[in-house]
N, C-alpha and C positions, 0 to 999 in steps of 0.2 A: 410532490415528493416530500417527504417528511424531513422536516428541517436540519437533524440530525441526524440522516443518513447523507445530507448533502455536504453540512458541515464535517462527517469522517471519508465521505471521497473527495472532497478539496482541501486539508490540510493534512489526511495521514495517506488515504491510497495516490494519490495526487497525477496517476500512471498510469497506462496500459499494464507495467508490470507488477506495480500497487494492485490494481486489478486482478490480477492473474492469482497472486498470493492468496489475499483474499479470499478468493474463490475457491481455492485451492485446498485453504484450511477448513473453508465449511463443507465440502465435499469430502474432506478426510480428516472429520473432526479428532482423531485417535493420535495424528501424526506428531513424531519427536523426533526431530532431527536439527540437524546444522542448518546453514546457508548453505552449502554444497550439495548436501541432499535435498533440499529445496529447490534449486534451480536446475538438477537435473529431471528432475521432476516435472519440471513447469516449463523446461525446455529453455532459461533463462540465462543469463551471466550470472556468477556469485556476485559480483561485484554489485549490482544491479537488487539482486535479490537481497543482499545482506543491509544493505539502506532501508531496504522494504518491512523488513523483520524488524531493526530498529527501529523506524517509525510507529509498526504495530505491537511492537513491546513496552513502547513509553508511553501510547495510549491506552494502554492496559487492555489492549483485545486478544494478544499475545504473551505469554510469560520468556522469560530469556535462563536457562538455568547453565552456569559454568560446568564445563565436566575438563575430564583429565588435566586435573593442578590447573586448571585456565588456561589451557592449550585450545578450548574449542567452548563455542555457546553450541544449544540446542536450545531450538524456540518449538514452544506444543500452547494448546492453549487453556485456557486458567477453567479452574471451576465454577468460573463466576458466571451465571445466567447472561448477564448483561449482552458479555460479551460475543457470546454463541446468537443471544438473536438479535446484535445488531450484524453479524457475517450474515444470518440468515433473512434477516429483511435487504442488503444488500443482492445475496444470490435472487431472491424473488424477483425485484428491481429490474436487475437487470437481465435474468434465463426467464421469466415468465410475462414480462410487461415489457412490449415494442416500445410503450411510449417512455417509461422509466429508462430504458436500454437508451435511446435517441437522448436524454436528459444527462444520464450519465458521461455518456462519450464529449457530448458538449463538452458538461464541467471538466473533463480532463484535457481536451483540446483548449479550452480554454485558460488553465493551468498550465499545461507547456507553450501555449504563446506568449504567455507573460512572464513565462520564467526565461524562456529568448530576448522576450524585449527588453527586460531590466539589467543584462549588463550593458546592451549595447546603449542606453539612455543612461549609463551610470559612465562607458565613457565618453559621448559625448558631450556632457555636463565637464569633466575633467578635462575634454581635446581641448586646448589655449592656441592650438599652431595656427598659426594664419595664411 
């Protein structure tokens, strides 16, 4: 798999629900909306979603635009080429290639078990009791 689509699903989709966005946007390259309309969408939590959209807005795959005085973001995504075919070498990846799909879930199972194991090794590093 190409080394930069492994490097944007281990530090920005990092998720099943990372995942889901993703896929989401390049399947409905047009969409403007919230986190709220987002996750209804995607069948997600906002809470869950709204990490998601952050993450993919600071890796610039995503734009984040303020609307009502800063009451609410809407995330849609940018004009930039880049952007559109690294979602779309991801969708391929993972809806047309078994062996990319099996590669993928890896890297994300492997991501949430080290995202488990590092608080529990951070406190037993800190446990003193005897």
């Amino acid at each position: 798999m190409d080394p930069k689509l492994v490097t944007f699903i281990e530090d920005v989709v990092q998720n099943v629900v990372g995942l889901d966005v993703a896929l989401f946007y390049q399947a409905n390259p047009r969409t403007f909306d919230t986190a709220g309309g987002v996750a209804l969408r995607t069948h997600r939590s906002i809470e869950e979603v709204e990490k998601v959209l952050e993450r993919l807005a600071a890796a610039g795959v995503l734009e984040a635009f303020s609307r009502g005085e800063g009451r609410y973001t809407c995330y849609a995504l940018p004009k930039d080429p880049a952007a559109w075919n690294l979602l779309c070498r991801l969708s391929e990846a993972f809806l047309d290639r078994s062996d990319s799909r099996k590669e993928i879930i890896r890297l994300i199972v492997k991501r949430q078990a080290a995202g488990r194991a590092a608080p529990e090794a951070s406190d037993a590093v800190g446990d003193t009791r005897q």
